[in-house]
C-alpha positions in Angstrom: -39.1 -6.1 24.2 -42.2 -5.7 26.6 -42.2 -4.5 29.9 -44.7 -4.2 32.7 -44.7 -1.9 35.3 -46.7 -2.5 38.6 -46.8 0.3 41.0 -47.7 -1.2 44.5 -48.3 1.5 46.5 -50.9 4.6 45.5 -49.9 6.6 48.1 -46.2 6.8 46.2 -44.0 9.2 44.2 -42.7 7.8 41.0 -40.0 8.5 38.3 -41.4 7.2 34.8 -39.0 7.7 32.2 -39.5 6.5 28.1 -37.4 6.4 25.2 -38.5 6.2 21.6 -37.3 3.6 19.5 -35.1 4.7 16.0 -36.1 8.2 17.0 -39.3 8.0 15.7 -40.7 11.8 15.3 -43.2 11.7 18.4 -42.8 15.5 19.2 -42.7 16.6 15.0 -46.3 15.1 14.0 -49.4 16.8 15.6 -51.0 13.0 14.9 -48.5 12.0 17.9 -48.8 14.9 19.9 -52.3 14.6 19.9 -52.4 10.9 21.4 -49.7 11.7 23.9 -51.5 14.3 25.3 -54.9 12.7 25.5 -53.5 9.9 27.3 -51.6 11.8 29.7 -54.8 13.9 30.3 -56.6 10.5 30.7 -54.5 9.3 33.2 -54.9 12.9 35.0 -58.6 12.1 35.3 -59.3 9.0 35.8 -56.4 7.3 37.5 -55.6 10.3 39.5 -52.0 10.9 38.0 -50.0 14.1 39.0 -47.8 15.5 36.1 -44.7 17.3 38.3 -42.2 18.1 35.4 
């Protein structure tokens, strides 16, 4: 199932929550880790996002 997420306002605080399906091993394989982080750090720089918790 695909969902899309549209945050109208910039200015806004949001909560983002995610779940992995069959408990794949994101957090056990430094592969994964690896392209979680990048992206986060991505979204840091170019689209401004702030990392709270």
């Amino acid at each position: 199932m695909s969902r899309n997420y549209k945050f109208h306002n910039p200015e806004g605080l949001y909560f983002v929550s995610f779940a992995g399906v069959e408990w794949l091993d994101v957090f056990t394989r430094i592969e994964y880790i690896d392209i979680l982080l990048q992206s986060l750090t991505f979204c840091q720089k170019e689209k401004g996002m702030e990392i709270i918790a």
